[in-house]
C-alpha atoms as an extended CHARMM CRD file, in Angstrom:
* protein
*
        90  EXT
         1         1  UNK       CA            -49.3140000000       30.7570000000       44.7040000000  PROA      1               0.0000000000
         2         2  UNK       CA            -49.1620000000       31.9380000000       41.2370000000  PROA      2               0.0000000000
         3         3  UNK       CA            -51.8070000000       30.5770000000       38.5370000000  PROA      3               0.0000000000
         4         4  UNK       CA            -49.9400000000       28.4790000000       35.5450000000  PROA      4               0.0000000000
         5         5  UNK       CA            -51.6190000000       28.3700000000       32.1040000000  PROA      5               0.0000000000
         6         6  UNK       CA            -50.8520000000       25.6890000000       29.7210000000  PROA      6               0.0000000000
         7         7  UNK       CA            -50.2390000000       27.6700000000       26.6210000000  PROA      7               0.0000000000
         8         8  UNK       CA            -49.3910000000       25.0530000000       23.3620000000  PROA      8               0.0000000000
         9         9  UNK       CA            -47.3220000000       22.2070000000       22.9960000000  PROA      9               0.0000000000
        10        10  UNK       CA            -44.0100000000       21.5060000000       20.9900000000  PROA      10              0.0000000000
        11        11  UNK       CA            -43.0310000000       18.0410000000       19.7370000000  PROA      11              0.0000000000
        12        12  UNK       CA            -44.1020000000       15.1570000000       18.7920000000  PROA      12              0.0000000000
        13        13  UNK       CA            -46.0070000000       13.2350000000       21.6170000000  PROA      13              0.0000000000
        14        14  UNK       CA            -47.3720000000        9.7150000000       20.9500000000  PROA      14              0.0000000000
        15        15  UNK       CA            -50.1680000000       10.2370000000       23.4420000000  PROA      15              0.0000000000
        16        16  UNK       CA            -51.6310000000       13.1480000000       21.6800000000  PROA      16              0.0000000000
        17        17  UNK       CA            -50.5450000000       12.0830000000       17.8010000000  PROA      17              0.0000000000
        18        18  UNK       CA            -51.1480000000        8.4330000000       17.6220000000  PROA      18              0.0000000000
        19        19  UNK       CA            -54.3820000000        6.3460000000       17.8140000000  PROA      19              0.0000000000
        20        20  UNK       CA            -56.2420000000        5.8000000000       20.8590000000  PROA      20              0.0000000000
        21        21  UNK       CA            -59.3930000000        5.0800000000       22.8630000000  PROA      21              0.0000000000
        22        22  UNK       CA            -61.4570000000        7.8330000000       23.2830000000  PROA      22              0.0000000000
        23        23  UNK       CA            -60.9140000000        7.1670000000       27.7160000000  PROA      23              0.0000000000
        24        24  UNK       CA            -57.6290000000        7.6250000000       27.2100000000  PROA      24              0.0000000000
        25        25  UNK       CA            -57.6020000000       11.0270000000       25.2080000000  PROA      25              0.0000000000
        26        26  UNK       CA            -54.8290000000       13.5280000000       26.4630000000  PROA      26              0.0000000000
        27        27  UNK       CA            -56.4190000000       16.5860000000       23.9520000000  PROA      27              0.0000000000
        28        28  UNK       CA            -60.0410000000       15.9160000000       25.4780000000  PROA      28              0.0000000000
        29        29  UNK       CA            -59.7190000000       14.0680000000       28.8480000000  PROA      29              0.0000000000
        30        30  UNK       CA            -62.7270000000       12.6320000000       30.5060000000  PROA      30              0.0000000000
        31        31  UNK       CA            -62.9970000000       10.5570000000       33.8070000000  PROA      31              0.0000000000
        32        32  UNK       CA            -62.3450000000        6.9070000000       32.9390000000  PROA      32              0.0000000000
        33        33  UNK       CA            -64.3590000000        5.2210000000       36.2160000000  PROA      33              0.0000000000
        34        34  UNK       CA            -68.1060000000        7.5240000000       35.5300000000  PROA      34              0.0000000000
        35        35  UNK       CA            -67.4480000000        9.9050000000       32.0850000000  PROA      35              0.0000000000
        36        36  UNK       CA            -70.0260000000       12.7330000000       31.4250000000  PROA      36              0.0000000000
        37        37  UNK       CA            -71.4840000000       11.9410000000       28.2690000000  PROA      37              0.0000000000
        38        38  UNK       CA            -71.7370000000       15.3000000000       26.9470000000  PROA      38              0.0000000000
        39        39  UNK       CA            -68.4630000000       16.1090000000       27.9460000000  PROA      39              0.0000000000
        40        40  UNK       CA            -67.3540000000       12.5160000000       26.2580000000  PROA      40              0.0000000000
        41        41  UNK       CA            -69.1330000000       13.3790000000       22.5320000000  PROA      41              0.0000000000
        42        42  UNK       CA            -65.6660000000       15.7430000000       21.9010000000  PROA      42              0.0000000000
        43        43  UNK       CA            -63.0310000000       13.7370000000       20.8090000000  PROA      43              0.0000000000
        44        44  UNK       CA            -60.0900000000       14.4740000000       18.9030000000  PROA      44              0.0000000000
        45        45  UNK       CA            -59.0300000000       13.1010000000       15.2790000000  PROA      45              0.0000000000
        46        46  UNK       CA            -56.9530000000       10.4920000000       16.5520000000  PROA      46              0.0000000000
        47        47  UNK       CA            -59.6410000000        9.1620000000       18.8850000000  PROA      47              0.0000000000
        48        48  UNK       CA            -61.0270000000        5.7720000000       18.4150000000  PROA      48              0.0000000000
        49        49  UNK       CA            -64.1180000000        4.2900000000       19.2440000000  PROA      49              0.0000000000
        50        50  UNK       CA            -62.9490000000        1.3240000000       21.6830000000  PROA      50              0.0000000000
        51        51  UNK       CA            -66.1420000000       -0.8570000000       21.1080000000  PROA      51              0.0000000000
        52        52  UNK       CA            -66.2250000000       -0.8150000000       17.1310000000  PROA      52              0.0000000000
        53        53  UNK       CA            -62.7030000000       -0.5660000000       16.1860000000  PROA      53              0.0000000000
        54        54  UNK       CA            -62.9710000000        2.6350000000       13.9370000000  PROA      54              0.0000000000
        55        55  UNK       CA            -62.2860000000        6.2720000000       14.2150000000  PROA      55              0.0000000000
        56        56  UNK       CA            -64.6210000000        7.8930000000       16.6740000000  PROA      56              0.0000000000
        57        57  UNK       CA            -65.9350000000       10.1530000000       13.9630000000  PROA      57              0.0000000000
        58        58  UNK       CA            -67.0300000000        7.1650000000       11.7460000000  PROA      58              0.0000000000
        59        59  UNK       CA            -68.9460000000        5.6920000000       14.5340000000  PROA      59              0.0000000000
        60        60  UNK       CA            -72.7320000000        5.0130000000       14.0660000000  PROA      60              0.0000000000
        61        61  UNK       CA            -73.1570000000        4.4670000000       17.7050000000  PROA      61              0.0000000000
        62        62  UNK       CA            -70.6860000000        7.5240000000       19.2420000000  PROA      62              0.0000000000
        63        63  UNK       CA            -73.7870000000        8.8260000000       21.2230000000  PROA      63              0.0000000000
        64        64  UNK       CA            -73.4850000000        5.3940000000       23.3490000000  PROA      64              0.0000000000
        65        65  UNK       CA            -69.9500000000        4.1630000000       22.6950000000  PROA      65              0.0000000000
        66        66  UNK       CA            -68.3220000000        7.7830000000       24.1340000000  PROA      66              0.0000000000
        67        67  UNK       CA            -68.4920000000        6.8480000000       27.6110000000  PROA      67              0.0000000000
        68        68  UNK       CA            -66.8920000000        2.7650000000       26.8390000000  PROA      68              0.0000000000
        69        69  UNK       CA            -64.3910000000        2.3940000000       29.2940000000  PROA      69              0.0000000000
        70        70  UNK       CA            -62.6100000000       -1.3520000000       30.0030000000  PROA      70              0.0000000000
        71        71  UNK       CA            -65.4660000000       -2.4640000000       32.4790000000  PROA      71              0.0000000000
        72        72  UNK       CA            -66.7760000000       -5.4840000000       32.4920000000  PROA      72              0.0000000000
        73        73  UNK       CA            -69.9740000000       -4.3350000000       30.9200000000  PROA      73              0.0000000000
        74        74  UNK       CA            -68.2610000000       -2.8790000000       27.9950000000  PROA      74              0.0000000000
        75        75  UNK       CA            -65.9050000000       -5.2520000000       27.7880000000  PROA      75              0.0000000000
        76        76  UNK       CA            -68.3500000000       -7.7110000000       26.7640000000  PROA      76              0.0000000000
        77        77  UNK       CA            -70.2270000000       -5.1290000000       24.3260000000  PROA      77              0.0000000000
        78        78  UNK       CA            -66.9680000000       -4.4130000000       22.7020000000  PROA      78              0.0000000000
        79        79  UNK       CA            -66.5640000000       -8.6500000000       22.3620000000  PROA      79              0.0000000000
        80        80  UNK       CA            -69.9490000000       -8.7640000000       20.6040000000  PROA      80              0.0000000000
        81        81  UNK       CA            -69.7150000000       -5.8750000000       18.0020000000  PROA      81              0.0000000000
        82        82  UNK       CA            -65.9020000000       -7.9380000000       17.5180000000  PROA      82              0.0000000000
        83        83  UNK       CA            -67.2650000000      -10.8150000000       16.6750000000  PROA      83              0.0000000000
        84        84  UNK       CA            -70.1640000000       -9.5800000000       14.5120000000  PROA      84              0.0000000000
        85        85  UNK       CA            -67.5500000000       -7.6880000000       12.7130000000  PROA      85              0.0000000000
        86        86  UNK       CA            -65.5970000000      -10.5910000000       12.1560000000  PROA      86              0.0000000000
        87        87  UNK       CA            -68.0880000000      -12.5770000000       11.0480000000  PROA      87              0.0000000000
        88        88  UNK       CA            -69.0590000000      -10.0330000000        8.6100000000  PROA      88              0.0000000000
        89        89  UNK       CA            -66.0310000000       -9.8330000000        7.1310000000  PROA      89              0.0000000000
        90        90  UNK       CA            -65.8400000000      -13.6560000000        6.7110000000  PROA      90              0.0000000000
């Protein structure tokens, strides 16, 4: 069985070029159910940081908010940080 070797990509490709949470990044993939945290600090530009709502990069928490994934524990992390924003912005 021969070896293949993903070599570049052509194209637009909404996965790769839009916004998205940083567990669902196609440049830098990490497992969604138990992410390595190390391995979850890369992200790409497009990456988002799914508890605060910004780009990854602006994050003053990244070091913790990497590994977010839609569990029920983060889920109600990302609710709190929501309404703290929203209630800063009121």
């Amino acid at each position: 069985m021969a070896d293949v070797e993903f070599v570049g990509a052509r194209g637009d490709d909404i996965a790769r070029n839009a916004p998205h949470s940083r567990f669902d990044c196609v440049v830098h993939p990490v497992d969604k159910e138990s992410p390595n945290a190390a391995a979850a600090l890369v992200c790409c530009d497009m990456c988002y940081c799914w508890v605060c709502d910004v780009p990854a990069k602006t994050c003053a928490e990244w070091t913790a908010h990497c590994v977010a994934n839609r569990s029920i524990e983060w889920m109600t992390v990302r609710n709190k940080a929501q309404r703290m924003k929203n209630a800063r912005e009121a």
